[in-house]
C-alpha positions as CSV (number, residue, x, y, z in Angstrom):
1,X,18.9,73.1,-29.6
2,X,15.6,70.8,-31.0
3,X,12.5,72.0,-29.0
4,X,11.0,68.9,-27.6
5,X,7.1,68.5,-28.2
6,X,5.3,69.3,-25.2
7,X,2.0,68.5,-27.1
8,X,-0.9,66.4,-25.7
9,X,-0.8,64.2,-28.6
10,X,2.8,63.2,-27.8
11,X,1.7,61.8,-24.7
12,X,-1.1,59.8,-25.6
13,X,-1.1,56.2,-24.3
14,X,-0.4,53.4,-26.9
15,X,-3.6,52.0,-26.8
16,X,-5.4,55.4,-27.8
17,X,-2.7,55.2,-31.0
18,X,-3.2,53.3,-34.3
19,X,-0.7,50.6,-33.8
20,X,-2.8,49.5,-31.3
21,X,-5.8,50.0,-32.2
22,X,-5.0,47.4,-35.2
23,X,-3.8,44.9,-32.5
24,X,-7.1,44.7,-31.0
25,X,-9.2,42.1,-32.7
26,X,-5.5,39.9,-33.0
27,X,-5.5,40.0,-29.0
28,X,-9.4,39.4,-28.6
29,X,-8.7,35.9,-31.0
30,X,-5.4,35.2,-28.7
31,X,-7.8,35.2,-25.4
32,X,-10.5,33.5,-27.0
33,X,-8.3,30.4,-28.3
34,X,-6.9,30.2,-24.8
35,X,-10.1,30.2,-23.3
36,X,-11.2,27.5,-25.8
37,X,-7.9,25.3,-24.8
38,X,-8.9,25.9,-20.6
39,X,-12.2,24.3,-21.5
40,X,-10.9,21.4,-23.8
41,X,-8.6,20.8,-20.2
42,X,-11.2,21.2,-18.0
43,X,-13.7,18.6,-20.1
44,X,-13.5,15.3,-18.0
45,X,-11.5,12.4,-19.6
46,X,-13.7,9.1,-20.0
47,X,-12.0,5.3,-19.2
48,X,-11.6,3.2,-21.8
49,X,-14.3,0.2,-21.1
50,X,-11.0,-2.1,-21.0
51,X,-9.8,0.1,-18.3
52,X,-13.0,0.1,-16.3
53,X,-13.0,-3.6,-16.6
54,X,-9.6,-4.3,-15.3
55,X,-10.1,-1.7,-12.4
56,X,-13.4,-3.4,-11.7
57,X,-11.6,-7.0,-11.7
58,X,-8.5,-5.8,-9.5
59,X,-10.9,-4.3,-6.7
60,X,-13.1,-7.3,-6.6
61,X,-16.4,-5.7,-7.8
62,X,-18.1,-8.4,-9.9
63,X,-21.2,-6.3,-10.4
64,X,-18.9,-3.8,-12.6
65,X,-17.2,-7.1,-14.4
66,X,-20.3,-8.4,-15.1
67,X,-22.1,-5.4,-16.2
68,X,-19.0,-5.3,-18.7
69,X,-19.4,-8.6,-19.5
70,X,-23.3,-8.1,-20.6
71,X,-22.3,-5.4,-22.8
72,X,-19.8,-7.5,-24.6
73,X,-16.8,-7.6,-23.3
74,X,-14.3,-10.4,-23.7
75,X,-13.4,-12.7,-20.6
76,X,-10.3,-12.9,-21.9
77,X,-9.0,-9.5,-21.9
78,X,-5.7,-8.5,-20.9
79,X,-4.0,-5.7,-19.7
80,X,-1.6,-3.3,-20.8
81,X,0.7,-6.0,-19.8
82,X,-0.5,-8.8,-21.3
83,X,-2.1,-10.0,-18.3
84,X,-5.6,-11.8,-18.8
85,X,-8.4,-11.3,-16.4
86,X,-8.3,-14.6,-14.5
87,X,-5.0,-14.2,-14.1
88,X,-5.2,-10.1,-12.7
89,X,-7.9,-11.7,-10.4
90,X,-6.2,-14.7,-9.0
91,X,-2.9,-12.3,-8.6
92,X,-5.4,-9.8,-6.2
93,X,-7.1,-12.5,-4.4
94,X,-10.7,-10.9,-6.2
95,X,-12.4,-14.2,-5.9
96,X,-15.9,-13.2,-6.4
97,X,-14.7,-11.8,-10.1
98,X,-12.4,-15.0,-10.4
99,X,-15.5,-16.7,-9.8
100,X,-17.6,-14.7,-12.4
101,X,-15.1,-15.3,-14.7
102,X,-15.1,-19.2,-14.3
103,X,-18.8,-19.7,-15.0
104,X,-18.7,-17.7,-18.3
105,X,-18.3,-20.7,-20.8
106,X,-15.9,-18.4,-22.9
107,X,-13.2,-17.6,-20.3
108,X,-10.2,-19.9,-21.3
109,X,-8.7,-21.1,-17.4
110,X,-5.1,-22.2,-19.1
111,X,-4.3,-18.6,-20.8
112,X,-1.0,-17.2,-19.8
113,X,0.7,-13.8,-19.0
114,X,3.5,-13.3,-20.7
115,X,5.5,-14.9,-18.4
116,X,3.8,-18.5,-18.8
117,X,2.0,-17.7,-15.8
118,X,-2.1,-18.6,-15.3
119,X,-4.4,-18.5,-13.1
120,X,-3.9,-21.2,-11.1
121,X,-0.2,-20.5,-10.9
122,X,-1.2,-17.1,-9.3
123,X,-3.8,-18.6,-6.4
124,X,-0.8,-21.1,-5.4
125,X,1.5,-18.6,-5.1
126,X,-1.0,-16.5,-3.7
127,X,-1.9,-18.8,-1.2
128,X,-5.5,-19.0,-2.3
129,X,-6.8,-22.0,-1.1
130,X,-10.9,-21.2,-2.1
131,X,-9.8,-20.3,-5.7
132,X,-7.3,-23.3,-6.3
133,X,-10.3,-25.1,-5.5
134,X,-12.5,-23.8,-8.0
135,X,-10.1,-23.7,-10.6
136,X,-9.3,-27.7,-9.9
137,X,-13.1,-28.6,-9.8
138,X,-13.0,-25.9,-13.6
139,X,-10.5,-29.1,-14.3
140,X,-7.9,-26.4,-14.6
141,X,-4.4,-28.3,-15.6
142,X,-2.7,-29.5,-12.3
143,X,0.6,-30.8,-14.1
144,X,0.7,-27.7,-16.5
145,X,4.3,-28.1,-18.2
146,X,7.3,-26.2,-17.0
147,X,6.8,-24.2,-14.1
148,X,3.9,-26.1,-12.5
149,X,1.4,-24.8,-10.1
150,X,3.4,-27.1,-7.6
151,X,6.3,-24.9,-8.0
152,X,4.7,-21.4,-6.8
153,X,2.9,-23.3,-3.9
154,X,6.2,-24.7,-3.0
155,X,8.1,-21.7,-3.0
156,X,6.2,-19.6,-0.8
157,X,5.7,-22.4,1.9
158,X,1.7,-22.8,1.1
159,X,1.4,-26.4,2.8
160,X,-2.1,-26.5,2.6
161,X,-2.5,-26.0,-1.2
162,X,0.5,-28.3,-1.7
163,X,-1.6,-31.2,0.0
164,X,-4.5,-29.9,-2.5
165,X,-2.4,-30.3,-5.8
166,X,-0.8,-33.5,-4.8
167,X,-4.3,-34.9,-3.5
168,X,-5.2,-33.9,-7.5
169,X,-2.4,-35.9,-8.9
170,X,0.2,-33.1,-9.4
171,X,3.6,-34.7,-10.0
172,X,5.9,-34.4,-7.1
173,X,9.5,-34.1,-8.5
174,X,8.1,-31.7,-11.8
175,X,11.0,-30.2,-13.5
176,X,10.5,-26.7,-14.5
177,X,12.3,-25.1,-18.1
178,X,15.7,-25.4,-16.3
179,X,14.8,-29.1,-14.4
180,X,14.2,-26.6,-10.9
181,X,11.6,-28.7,-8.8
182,X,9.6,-27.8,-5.9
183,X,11.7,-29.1,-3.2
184,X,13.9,-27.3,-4.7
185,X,11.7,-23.9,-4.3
186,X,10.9,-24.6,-0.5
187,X,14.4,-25.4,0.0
188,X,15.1,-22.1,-1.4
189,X,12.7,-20.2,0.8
190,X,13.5,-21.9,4.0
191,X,10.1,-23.5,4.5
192,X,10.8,-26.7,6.5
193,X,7.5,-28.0,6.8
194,X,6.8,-27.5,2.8
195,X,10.1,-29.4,2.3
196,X,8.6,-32.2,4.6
197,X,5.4,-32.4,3.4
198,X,7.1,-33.2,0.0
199,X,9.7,-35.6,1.2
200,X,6.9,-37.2,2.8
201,X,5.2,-37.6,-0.4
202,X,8.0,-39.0,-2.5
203,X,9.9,-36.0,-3.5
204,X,13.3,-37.3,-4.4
205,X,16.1,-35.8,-2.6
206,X,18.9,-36.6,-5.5
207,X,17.4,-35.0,-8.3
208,X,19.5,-32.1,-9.9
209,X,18.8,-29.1,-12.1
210,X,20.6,-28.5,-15.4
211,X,23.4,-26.8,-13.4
212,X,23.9,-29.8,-10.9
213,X,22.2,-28.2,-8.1
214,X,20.2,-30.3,-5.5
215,X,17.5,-29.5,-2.8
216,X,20.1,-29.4,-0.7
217,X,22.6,-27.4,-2.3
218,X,19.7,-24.5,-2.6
219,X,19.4,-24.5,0.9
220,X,23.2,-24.3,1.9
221,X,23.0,-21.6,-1.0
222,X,20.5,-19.8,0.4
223,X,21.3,-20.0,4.5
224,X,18.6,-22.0,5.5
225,X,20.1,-23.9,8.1
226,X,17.0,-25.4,9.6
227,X,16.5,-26.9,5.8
228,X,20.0,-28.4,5.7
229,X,19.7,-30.4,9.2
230,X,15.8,-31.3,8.1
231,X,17.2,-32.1,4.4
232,X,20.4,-33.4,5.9
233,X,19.1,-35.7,8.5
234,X,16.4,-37.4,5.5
235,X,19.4,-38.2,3.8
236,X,21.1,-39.8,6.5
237,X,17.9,-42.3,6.9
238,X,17.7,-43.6,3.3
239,X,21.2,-44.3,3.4
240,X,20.3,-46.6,6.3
């Protein structure tokens, strides 16, 4: 039978042993690189300037956009998205920036999103009345072609910007890429008095798009009854 040590050395810990003794210093690096990864964590992150300046723009602080501006920034940034400024602006309703933006002699009033979409675009759909008026008196394009300001007034039933464009020449019947006008769009969206205030203005009920579809035929498509009798009716007195 093997005698079994009974010896105090037998029962020292590890850590009083060689082994890991020699692990020591690897473990002391192991902590200190850790330690050295917490803090590169920990270390605030700074914004881009870009970033600041599209934050600024979306939340209507002009003092941040123009304090950008003064150190150089271009106007006519866009985001991540392709999105310019006057365009992020006139899609938030940040008029103050918008403004800011329209007296800097560099900012170009016709660039587009990627979607053919600018700024005046935006404040018709928007339904902002103040900025479609600044960007008309900027001489910003009424009759842009293809989807027209007209159109995104139209479709969300903005009557009081409709009467603006139109007052400012804007072309009633404009087809957009696929001959879609804006009777058309308030037809669509069930806004009877948009559809009237168009009629009313020479809008031409007859006129298709390139897949034979009339005002009418957008509101049947859509279930807008109160379009179809309005639209309806309007036919039935020029027939007369």
């Amino acid at each position: 039978m093997k005698n079994i040590s009974t010896s105090s050395a037998a029962f020292q810990p590890l850590s009083a042993g060689p082994t890991a003794r020699a692990l020591a210093p690897a473990r002391r690096l192991a902590c200190a690189a850790a330690l050295a990864c917490a803090a590169l964590v920990a270390v605030p992150v700074h914004a881009a300037p870009i970033d600041s300046l599209i934050k600024s723009v979306k939340f209507d602080d002009v003092d941040g956009v123009n304090k950008l501006l003064a150190k150089g920034m271009d106007p006519n940034s866009v985001d991540n998205q392709g999105m310019p400024l006057l365009v992020i602006a006139a899609r938030e309703k940040s008029d103050k920036v918008a403004a800011a933006l329209l007296a800097n002699p560099k900012t170009d009033i016709e660039m587009q999103d990627k979607a053919g979409e600018n700024a005046l675009m935006m404040a018709s759909l928007a339904g902002d009345l103040s900025l479609v008026n600044l960007l008309i008196a900027k001489d910003a394009e009424v009759n842009k072609k293809g989807w027209a300001p007209l159109h995104y007034a139209a479709a969300n039933g903005h009557d009081d910007i409709v009467k603006v464009l139109l007052d400012h020449s804007a072309y009633v019947d404009a087809g957009s890429p696929n001959g879609t006008t804006p009777l058309m769009m308030a037809a669509r969206g069930g806004h009877v008095s948009t559809v009237k205030l168009l009629l009313d203005n020479g809008a031409d009920l007859s006129v298709k798009n390139q897949i034979g579809m009339t005002a009418l035929d957008f509101a049947k498509t859509y279930k807008e009854p109160d379009v179809v009798e309005g639209l309806t009716a309007r036919m039935q007195q020029q027939k007369q």
